[in-house]
N, C-alpha and C positions, 0 to 999 in steps of 0.2 A: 705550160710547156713541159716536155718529159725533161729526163737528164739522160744523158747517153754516156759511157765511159770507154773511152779511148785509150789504147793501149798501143805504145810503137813496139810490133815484134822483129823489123828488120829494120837495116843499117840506112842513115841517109849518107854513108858515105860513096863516093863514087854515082850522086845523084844530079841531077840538075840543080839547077841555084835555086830554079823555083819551088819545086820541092821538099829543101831543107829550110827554104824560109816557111813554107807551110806548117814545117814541122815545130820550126820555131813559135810562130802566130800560135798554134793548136794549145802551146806550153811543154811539149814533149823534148826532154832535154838527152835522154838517154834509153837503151834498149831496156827494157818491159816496163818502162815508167809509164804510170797511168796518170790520166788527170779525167774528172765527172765535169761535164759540162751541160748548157742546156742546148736543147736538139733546135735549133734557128735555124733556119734556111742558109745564111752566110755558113755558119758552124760546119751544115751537110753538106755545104758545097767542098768545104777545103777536103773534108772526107774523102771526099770523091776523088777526090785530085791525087790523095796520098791513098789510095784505097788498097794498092798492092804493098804498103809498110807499115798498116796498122790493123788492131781488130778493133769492131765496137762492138759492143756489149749495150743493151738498155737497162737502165736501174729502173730497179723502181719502187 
């Protein structure tokens, strides 16, 4: 599997519930906090979900 690294560059505030719980699951606690993860299907989907408040990046 890769690793992909996830960065929150916008706010979950003023977002839906489900959203910030996304954010929470991903590990992203704060703006430009990053966390490496590996690229899983579950992992791509929450991406997606949060795709307008985060950047990825693939390590590698």
């Amino acid at each position: 599997m890769s690793k992909i690294k996830i960065t929150q560059v916008k706010s979950g505030i003023d977002r839906m519930a489900r959203q910030k719980r996304t954010l929470q699951a991903l590990g992203l606690r704060k703006l430009q906090h990053s966390v490496e993860v590996e690229a899983t299907p579950q992992i791509l989907g929450m991406v997606k979900a949060v795709h307008h408040l985060v950047k990825v990046e693939e390590v590698k």
